[in-house]
C-alpha positions in Angstrom: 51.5 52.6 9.3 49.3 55.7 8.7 45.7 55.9 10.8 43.3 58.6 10.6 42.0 59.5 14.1 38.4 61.4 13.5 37.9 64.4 16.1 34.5 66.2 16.7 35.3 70.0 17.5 38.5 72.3 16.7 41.3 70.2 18.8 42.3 66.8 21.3 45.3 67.4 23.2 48.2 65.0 22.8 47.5 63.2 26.2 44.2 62.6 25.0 45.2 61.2 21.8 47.3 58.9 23.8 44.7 57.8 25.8 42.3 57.4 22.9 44.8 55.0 20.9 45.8 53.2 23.7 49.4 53.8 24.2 48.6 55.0 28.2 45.9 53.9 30.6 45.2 57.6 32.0 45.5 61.0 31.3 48.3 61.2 34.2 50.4 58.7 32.8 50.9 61.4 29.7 53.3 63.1 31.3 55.8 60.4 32.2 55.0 58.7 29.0 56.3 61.9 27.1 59.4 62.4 29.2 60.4 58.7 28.2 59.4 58.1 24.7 60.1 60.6 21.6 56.4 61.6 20.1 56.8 63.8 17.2 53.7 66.3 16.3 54.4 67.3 12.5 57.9 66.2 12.3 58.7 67.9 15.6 59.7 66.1 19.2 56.6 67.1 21.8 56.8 66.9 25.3 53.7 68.8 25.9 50.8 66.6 26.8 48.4 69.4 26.5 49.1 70.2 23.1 46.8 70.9 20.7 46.4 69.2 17.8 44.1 70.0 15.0 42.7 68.9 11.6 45.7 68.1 9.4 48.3 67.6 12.4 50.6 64.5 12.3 51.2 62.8 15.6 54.6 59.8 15.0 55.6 56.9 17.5 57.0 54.1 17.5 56.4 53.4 13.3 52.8 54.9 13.4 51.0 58.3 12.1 48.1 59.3 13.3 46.5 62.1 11.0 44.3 64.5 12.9 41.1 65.0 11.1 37.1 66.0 11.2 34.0 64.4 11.1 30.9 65.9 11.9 29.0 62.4 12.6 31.9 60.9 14.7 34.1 61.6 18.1 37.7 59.9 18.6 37.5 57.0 16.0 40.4 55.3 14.7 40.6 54.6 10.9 43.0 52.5 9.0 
């Protein structure tokens, strides 16, 4: 399932984005949720929780895509 996730500004970090769709409670649990699950950022595994992704990245997990994109009128929305 593909989602567009709408950012305001040049980047969100991957532990953000985490935290923003609801796969971890809090920014600390980025880490550990990166060490134990396989998050790809445009086809490529990413351990990194700060990580930068921009307009047009692709974040993978667990049978989702998230595409990174920009809107000037909205901050960290989820689109189907």
């Amino acid at each position: 399932m593909k989602k567009n996730f709408t950012i305001k500004g040049e980047y969100i970090t991957l532990g953000q984005l985490l935290k923003a769709v609801d796969l971890i409670n809090s920014g600390g649990q980025a880490k550990y949720f990166l060490a134990e699950n396989k998050v790809l950022v445009n086809g490529s595994p990413s351990g990194e929780r700060g990580k930068k992704l921009h307009w047009g990245d692709k974040v993978s997990f667990g049978g989702k895509v998230w595409i990174i994109g920009g809107d000037s009128s909205a901050s960290g929305k989820s689109e189907d």
